[in-house]
FIDOMI-406111 format. One record per atom (N, C-alpha, C): atom name; z, x, y; residue number from 1. Coordinates in steps of 0.02 Angstrom, whole numbers. Example, Ala and Ser with C-alpha at 12.3 -4.5 7.8 and 13.67 -1.06 7.14 Angstrom:
residues 2
REC | N | 390 | 660 | -284 | 1 .
REC | CA | 390 | 615 | -225 | 1 .
REC | C | 390 | 660 | -165 | 1 .
REC | N | 354 | 642 | -112 | 2 .
REC | CA | 357 | 684 | -53 | 2 .
REC | C | 394 | 645 | 2 | 2 .
end
This chain:
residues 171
REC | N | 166 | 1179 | 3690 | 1 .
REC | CA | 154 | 1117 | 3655 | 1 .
REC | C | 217 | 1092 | 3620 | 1 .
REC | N | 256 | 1122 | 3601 | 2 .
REC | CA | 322 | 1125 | 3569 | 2 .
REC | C | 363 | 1075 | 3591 | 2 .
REC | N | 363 | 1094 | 3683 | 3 .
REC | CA | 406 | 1042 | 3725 | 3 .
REC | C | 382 | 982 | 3716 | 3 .
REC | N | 318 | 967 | 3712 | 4 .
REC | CA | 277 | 925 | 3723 | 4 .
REC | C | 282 | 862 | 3654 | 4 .
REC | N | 284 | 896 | 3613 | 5 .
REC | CA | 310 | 853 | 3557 | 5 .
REC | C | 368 | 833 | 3543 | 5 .
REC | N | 408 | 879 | 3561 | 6 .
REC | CA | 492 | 847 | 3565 | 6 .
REC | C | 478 | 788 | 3602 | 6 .
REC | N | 462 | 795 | 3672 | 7 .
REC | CA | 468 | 720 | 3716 | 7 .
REC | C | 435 | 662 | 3684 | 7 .
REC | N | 388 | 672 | 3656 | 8 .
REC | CA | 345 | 632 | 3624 | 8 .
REC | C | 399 | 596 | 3596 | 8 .
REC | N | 431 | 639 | 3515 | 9 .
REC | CA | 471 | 607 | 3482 | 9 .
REC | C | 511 | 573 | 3507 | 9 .
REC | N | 554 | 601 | 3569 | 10 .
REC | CA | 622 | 571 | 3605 | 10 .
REC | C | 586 | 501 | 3611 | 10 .
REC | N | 520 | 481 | 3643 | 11 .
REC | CA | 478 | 425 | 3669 | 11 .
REC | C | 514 | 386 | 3631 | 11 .
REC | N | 476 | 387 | 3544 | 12 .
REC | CA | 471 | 355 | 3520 | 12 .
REC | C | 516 | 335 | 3482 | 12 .
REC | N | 587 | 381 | 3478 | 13 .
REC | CA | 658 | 359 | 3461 | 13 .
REC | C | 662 | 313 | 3534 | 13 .
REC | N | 660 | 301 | 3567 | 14 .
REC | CA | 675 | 284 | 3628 | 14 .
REC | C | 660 | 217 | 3609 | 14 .
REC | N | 605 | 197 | 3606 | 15 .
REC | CA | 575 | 132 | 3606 | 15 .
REC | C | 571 | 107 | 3542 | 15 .
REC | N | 614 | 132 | 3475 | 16 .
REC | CA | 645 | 92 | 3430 | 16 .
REC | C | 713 | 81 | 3433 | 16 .
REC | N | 749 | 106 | 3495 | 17 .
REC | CA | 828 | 90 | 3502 | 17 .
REC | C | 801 | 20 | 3535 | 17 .
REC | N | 763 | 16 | 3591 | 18 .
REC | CA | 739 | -33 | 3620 | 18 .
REC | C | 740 | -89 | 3598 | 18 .
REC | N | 691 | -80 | 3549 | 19 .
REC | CA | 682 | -146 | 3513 | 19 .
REC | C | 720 | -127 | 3440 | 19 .
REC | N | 772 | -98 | 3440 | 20 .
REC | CA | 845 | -140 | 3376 | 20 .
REC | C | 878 | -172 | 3451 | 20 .
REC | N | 887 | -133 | 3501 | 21 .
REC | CA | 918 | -209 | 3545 | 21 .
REC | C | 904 | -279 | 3562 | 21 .
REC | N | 837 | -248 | 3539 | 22 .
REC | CA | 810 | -327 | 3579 | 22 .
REC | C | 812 | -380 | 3517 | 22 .
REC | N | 832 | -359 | 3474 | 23 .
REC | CA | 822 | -381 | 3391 | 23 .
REC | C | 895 | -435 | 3411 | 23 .
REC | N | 944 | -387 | 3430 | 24 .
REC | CA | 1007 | -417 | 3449 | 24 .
REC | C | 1053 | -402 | 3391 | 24 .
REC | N | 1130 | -408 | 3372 | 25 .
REC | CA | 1163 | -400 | 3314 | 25 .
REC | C | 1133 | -425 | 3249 | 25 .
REC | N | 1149 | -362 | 3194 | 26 .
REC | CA | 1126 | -384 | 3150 | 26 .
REC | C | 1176 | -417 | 3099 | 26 .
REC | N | 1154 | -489 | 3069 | 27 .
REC | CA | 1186 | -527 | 3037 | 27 .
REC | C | 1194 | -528 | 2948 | 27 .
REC | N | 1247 | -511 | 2931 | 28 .
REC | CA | 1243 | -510 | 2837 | 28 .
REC | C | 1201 | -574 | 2841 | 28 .
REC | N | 1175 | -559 | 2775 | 29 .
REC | CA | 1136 | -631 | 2738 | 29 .
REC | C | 1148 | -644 | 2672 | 29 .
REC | N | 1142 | -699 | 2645 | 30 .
REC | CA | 1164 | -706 | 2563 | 30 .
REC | C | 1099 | -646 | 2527 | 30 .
REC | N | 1124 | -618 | 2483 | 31 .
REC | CA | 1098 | -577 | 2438 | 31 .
REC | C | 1050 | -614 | 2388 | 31 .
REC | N | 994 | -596 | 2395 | 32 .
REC | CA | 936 | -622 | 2343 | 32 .
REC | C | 985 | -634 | 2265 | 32 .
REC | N | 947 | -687 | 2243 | 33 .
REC | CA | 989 | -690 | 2149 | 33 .
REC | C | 954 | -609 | 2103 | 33 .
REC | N | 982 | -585 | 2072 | 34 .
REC | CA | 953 | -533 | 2056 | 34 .
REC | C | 936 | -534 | 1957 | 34 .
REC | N | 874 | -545 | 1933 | 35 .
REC | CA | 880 | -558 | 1860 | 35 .
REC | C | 846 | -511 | 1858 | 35 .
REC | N | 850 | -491 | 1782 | 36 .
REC | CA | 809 | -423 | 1753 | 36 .
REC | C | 740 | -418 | 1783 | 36 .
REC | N | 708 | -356 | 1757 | 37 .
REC | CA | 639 | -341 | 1767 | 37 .
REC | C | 611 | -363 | 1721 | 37 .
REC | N | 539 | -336 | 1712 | 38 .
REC | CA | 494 | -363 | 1649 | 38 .
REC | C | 437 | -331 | 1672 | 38 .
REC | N | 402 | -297 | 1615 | 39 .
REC | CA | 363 | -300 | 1618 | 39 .
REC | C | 297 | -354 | 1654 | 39 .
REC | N | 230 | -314 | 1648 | 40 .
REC | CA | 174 | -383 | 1650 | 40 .
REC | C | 103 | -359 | 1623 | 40 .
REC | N | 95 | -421 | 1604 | 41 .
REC | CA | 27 | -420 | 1560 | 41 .
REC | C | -8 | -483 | 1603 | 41 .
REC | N | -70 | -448 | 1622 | 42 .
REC | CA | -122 | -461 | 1675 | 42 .
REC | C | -198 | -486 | 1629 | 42 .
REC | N | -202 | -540 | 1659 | 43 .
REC | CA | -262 | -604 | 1611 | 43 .
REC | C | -312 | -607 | 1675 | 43 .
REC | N | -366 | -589 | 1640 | 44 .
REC | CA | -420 | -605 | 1673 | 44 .
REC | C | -469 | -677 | 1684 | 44 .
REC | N | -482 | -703 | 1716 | 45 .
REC | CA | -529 | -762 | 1681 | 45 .
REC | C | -586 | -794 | 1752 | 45 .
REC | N | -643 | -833 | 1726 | 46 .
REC | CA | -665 | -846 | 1763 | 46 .
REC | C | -704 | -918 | 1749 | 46 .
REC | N | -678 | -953 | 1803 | 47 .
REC | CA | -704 | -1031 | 1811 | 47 .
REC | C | -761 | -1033 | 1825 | 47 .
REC | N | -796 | -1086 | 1807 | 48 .
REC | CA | -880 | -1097 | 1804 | 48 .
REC | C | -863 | -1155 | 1872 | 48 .
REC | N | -936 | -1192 | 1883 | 49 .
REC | CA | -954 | -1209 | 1935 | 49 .
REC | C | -945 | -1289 | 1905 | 49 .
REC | N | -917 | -1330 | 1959 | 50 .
REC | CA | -873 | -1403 | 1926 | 50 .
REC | C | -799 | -1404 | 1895 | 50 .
REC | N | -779 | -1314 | 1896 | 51 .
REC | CA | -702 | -1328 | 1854 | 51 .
REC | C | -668 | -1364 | 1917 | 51 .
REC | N | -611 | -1399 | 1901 | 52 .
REC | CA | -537 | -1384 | 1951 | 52 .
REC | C | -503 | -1371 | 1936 | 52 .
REC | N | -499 | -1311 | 1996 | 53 .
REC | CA | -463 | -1251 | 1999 | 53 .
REC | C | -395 | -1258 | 1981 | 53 .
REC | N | -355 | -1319 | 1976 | 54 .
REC | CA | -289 | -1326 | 1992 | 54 .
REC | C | -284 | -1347 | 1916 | 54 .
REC | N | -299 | -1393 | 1898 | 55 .
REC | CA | -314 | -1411 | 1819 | 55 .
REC | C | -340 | -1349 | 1757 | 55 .
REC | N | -400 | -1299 | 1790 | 56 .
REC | CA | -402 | -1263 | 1729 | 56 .
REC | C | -343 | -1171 | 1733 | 56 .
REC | N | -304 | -1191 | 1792 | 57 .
REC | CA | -239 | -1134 | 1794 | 57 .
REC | C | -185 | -1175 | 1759 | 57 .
REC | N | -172 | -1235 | 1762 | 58 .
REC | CA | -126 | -1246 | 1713 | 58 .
REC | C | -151 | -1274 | 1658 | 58 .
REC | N | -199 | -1259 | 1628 | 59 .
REC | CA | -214 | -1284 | 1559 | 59 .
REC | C | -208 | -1188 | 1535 | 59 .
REC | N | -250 | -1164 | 1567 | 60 .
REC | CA | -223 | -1099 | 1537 | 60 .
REC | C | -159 | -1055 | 1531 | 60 .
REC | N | -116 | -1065 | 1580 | 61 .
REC | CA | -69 | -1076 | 1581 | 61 .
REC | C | -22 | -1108 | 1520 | 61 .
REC | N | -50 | -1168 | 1506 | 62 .
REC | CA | -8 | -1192 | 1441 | 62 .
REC | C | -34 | -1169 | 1374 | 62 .
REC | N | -87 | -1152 | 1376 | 63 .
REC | CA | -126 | -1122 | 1323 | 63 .
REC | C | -119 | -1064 | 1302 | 63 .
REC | N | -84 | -1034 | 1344 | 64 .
REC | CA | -64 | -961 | 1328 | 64 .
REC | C | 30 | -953 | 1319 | 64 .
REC | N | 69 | -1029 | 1354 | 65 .
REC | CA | 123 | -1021 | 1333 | 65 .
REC | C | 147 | -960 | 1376 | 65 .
REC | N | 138 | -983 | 1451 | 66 .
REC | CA | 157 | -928 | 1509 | 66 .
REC | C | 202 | -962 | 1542 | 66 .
REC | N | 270 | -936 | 1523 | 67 .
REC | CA | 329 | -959 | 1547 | 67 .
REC | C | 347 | -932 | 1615 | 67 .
REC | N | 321 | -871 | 1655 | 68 .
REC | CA | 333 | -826 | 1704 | 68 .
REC | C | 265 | -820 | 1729 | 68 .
REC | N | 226 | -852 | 1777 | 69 .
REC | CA | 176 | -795 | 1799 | 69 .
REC | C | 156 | -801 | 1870 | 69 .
REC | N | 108 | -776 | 1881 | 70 .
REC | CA | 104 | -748 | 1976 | 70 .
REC | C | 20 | -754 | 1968 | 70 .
REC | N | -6 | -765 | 2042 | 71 .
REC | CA | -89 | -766 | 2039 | 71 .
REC | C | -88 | -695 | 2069 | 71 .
REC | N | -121 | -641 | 2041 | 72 .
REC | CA | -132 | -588 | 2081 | 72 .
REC | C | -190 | -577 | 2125 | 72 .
REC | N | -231 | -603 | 2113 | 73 .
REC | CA | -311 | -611 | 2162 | 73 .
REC | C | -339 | -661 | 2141 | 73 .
REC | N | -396 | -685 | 2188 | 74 .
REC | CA | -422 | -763 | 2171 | 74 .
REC | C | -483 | -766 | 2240 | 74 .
REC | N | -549 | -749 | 2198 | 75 .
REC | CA | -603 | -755 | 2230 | 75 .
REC | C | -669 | -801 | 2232 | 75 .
REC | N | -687 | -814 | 2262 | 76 .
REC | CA | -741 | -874 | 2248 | 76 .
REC | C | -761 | -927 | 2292 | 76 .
REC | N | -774 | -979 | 2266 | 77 .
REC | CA | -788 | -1036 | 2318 | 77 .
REC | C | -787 | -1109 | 2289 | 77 .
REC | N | -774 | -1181 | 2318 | 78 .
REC | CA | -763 | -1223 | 2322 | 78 .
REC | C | -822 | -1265 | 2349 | 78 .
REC | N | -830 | -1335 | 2313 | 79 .
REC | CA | -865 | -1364 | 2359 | 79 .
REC | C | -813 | -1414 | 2382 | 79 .
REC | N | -782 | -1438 | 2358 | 80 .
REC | CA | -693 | -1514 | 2356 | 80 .
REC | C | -668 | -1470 | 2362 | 80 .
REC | N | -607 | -1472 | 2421 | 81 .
REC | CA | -536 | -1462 | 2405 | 81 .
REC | C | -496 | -1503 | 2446 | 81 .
REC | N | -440 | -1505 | 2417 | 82 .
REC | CA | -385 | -1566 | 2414 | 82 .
REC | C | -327 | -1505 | 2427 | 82 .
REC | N | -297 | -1520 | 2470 | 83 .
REC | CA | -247 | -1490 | 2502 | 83 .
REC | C | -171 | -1521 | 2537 | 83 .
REC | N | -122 | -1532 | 2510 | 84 .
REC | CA | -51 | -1548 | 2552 | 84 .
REC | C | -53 | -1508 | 2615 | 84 .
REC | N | -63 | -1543 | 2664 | 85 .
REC | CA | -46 | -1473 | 2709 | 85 .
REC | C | 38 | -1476 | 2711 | 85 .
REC | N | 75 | -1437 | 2773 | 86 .
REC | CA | 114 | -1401 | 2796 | 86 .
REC | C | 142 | -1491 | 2825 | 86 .
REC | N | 211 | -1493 | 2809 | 87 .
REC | CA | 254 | -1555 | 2823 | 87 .
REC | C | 207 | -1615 | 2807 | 87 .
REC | N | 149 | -1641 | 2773 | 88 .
REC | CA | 128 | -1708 | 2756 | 88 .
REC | C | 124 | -1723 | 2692 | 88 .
REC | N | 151 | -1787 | 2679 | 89 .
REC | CA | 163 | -1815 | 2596 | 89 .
REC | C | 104 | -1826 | 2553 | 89 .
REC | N | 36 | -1842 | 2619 | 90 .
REC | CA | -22 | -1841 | 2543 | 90 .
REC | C | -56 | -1791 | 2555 | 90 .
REC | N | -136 | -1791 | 2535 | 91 .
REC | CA | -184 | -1745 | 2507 | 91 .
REC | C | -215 | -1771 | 2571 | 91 .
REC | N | -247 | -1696 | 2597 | 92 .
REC | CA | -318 | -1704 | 2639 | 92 .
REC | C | -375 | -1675 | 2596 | 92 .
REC | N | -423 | -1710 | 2618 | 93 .
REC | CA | -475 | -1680 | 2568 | 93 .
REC | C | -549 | -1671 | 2615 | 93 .
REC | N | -585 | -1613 | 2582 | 94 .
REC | CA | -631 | -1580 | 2611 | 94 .
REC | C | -684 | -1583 | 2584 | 94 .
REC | N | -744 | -1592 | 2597 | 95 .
REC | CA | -829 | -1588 | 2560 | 95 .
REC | C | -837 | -1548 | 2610 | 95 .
REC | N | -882 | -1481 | 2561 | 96 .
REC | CA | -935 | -1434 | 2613 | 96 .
REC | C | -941 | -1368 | 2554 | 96 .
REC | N | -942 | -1315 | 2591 | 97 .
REC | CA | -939 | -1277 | 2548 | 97 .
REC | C | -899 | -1216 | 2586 | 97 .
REC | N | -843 | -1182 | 2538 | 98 .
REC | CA | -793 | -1150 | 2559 | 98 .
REC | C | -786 | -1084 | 2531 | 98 .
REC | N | -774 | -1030 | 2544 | 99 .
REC | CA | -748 | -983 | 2522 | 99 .
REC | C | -665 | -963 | 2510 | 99 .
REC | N | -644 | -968 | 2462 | 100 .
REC | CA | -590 | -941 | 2439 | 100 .
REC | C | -541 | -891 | 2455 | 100 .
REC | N | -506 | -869 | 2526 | 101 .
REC | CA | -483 | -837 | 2572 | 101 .
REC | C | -421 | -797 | 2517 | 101 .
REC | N | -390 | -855 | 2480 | 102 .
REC | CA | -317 | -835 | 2471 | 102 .
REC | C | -283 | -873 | 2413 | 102 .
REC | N | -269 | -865 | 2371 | 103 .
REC | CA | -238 | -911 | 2326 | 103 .
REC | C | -158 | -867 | 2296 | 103 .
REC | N | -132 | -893 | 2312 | 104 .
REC | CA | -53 | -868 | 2287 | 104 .
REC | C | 9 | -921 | 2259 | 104 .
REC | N | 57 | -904 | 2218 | 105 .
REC | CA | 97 | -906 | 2181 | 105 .
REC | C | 103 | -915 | 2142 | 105 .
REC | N | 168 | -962 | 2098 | 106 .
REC | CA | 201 | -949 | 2029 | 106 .
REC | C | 190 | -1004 | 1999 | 106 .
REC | N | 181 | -1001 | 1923 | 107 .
REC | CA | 153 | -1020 | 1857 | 107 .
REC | C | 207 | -1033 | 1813 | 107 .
REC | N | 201 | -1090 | 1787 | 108 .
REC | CA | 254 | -1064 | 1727 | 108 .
REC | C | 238 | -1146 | 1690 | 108 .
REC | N | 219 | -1134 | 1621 | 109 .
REC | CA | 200 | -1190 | 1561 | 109 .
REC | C | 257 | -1232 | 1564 | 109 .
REC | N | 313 | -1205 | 1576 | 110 .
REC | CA | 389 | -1269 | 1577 | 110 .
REC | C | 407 | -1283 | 1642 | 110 .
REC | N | 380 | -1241 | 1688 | 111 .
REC | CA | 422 | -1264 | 1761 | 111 .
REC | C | 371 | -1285 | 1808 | 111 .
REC | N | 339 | -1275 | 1785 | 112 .
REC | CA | 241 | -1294 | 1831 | 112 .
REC | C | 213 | -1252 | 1892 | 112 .
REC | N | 198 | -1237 | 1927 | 113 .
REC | CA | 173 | -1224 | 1964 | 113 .
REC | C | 207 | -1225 | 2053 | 113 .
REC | N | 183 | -1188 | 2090 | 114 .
REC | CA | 176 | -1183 | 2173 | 114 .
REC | C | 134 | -1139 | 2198 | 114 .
REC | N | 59 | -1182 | 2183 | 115 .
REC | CA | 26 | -1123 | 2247 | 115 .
REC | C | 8 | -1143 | 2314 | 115 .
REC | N | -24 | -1091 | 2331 | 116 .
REC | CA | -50 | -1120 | 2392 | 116 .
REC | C | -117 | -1077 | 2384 | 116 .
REC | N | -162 | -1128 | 2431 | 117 .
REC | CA | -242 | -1090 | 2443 | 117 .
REC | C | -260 | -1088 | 2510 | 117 .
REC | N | -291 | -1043 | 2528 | 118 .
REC | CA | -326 | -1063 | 2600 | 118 .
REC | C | -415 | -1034 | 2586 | 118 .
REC | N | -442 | -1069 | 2626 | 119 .
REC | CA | -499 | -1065 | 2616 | 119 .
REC | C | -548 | -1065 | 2668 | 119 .
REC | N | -608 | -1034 | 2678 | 120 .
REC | CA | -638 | -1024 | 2750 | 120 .
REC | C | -695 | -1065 | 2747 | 120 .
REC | N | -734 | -1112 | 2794 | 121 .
REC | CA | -812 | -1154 | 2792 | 121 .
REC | C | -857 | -1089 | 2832 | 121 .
REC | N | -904 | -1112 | 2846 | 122 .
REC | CA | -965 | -1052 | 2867 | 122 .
REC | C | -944 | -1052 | 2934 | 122 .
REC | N | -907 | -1056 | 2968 | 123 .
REC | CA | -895 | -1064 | 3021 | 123 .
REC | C | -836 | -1010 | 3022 | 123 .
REC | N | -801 | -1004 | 2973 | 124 .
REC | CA | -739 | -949 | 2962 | 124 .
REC | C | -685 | -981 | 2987 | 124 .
REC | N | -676 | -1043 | 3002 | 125 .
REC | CA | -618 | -1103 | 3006 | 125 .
REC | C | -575 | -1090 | 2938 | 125 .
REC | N | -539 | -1050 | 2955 | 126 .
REC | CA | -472 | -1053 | 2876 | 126 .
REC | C | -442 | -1133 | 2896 | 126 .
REC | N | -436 | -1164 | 2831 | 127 .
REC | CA | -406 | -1198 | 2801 | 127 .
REC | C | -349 | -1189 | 2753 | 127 .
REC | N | -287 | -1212 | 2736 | 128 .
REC | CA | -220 | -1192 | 2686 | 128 .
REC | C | -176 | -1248 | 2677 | 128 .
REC | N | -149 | -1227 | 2609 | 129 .
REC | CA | -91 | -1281 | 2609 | 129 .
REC | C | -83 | -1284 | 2519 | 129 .
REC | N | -61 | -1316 | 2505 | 130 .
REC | CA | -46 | -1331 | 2446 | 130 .
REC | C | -77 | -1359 | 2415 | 130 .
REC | N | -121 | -1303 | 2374 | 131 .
REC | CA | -153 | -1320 | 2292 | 131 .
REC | C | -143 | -1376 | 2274 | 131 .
REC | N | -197 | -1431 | 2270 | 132 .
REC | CA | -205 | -1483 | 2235 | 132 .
REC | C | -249 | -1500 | 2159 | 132 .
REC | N | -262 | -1563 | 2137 | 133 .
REC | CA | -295 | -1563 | 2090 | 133 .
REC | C | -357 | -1600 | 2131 | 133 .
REC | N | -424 | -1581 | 2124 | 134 .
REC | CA | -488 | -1608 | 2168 | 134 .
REC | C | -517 | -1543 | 2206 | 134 .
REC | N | -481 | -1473 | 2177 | 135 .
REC | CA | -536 | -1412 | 2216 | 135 .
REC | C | -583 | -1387 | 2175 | 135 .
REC | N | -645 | -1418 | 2172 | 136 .
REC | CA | -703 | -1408 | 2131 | 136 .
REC | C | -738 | -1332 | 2139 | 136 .
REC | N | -745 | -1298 | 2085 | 137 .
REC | CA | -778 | -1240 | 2088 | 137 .
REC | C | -866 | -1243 | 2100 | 137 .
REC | N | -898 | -1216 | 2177 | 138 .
REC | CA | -955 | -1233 | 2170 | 138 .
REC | C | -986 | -1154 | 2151 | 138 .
REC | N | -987 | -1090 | 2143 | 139 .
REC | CA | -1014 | -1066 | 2108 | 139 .
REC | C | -970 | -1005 | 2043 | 139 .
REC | N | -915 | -991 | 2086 | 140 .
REC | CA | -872 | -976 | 2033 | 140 .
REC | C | -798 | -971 | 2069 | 140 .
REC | N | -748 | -939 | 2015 | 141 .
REC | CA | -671 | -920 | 2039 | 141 .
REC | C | -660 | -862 | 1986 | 141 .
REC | N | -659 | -807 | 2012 | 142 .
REC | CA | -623 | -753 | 1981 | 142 .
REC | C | -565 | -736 | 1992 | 142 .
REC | N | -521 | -774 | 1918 | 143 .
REC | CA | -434 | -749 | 1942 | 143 .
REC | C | -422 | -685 | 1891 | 143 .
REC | N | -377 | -672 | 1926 | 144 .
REC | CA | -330 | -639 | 1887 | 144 .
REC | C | -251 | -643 | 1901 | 144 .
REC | N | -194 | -663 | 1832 | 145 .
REC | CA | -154 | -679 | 1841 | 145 .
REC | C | -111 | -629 | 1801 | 145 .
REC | N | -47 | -635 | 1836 | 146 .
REC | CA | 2 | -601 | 1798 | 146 .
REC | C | 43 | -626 | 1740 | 146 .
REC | N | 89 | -602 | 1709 | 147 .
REC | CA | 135 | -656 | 1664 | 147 .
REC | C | 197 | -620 | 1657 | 147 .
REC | N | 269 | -620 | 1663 | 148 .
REC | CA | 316 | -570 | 1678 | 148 .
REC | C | 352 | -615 | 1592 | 148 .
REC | N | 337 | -568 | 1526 | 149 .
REC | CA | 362 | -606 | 1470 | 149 .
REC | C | 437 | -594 | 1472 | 149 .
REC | N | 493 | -557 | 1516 | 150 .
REC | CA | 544 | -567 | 1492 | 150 .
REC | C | 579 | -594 | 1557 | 150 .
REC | N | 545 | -638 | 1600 | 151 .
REC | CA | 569 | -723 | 1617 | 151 .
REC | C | 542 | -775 | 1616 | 151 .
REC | N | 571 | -814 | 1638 | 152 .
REC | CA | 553 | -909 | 1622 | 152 .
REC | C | 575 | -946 | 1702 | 152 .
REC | N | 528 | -934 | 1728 | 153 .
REC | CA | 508 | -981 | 1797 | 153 .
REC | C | 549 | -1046 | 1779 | 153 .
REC | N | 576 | -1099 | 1816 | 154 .
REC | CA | 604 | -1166 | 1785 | 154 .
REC | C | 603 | -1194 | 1865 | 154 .
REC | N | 623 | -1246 | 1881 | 155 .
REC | CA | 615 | -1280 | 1948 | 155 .
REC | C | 680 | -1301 | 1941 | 155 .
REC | N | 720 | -1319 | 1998 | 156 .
REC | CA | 778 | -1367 | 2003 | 156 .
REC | C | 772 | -1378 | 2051 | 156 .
REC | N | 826 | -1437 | 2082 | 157 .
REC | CA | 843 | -1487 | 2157 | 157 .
REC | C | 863 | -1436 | 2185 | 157 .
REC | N | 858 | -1412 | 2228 | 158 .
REC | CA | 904 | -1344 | 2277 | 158 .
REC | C | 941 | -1413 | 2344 | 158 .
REC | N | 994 | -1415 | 2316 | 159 .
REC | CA | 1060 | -1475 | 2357 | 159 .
REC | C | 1043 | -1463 | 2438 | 159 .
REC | N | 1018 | -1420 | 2467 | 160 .
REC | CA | 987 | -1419 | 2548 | 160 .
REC | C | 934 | -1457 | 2557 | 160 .
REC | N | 875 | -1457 | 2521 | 161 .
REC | CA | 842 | -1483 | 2548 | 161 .
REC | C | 798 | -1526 | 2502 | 161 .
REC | N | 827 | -1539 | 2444 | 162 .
REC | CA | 819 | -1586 | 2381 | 162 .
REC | C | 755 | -1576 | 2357 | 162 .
REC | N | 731 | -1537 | 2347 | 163 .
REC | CA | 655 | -1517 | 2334 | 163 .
REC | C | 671 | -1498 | 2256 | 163 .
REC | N | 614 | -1491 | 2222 | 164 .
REC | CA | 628 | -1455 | 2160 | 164 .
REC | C | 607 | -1366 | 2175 | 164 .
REC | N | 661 | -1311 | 2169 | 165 .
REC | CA | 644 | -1266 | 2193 | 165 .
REC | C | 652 | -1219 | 2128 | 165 .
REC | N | 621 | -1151 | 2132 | 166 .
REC | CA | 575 | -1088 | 2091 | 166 .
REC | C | 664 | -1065 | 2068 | 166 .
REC | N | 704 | -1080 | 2002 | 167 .
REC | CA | 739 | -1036 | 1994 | 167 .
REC | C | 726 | -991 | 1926 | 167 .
REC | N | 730 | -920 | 1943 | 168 .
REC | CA | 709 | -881 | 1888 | 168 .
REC | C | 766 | -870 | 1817 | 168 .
REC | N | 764 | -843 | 1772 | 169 .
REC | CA | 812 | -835 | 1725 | 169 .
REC | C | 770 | -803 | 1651 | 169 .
REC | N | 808 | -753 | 1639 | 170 .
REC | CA | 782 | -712 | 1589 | 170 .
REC | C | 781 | -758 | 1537 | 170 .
REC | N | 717 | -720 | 1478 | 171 .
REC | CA | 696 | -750 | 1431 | 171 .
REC | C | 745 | -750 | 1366 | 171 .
end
């Protein structure tokens, strides 16, 4: 059995030389910006049925004076949601009733917000795109969020592609 596992291994070194070739040369890339760590202090909360969702994360958000934070989980359901999708300038919007697939990103009382949600109908049709204001809670939303107190989320123009983009910087 001895032999038998060597070849094995050789296999499977084999077919990761494979595919780093097929990957092709590997290219330097600019180095991530690198700012301190921080701790985090993790907030629980839960939306009743009629909140929006997008409105009562940044009211809490400002209410707590969360300069840094992250959505860590986000469960529930929708009956409205209002969504940017992926390359279009307005809001599409949805009536039915949805389940809450996915809700992610960053928070911050001075720099505002970027999430995104996706969400499933009874049919299990995911829907996604960018968190709007008009996603009505139809029976609840259990978040929980992070808050990193020793940075401060802020937005700027990033000169490529003129957007206001996520730059971090200690507190």
């Amino acid at each position: 059995m001895r032999g038998r596992a060597f070849f094995c291994e050789v296999l499977k070194l084999a077919f990761l030389c494979g595919l780093l070739a097929l990957a092709g040369p590997v290219r330097a890339q600019k180095p991530a910006t690198m700012v301190p760590s921080s701790s985090l202090t993790a907030y629980a909360l839960r939306l009743r049925p009629g909140d929006d969702l997008r409105q009562q994360l940044t009211a809490f958000v400002a209410a707590h004076h969360l300069e840094a934070g992250a959505v860590l989980t986000c469960v529930g359901s929708l009956t409205d949601v209002s969504l940017r999708l992926a390359n279009q300038e307005t809001a599409t919007h949805y009536h039915g009733h949805f389940e809450i697939v996915s809700l992610v990103g960053t928070l911050s009382a001075t720099g505002g917000g970027h999430l995104h949600l996706a969400v499933a109908d009874s049919t299990g049709r995911t829907l996604g795109g960018h968190l709007l204001d008009g996603c009505r809670i139809y029976t609840t939303a259990e978040i929980v969020l992070g808050a990193l107190p020793a940075l401060r989320f802020v937005r700027e123009v990033d000169p490529v592609f003129g957007y206001r983009e996520l730059v971090v910087k200690p507190r």
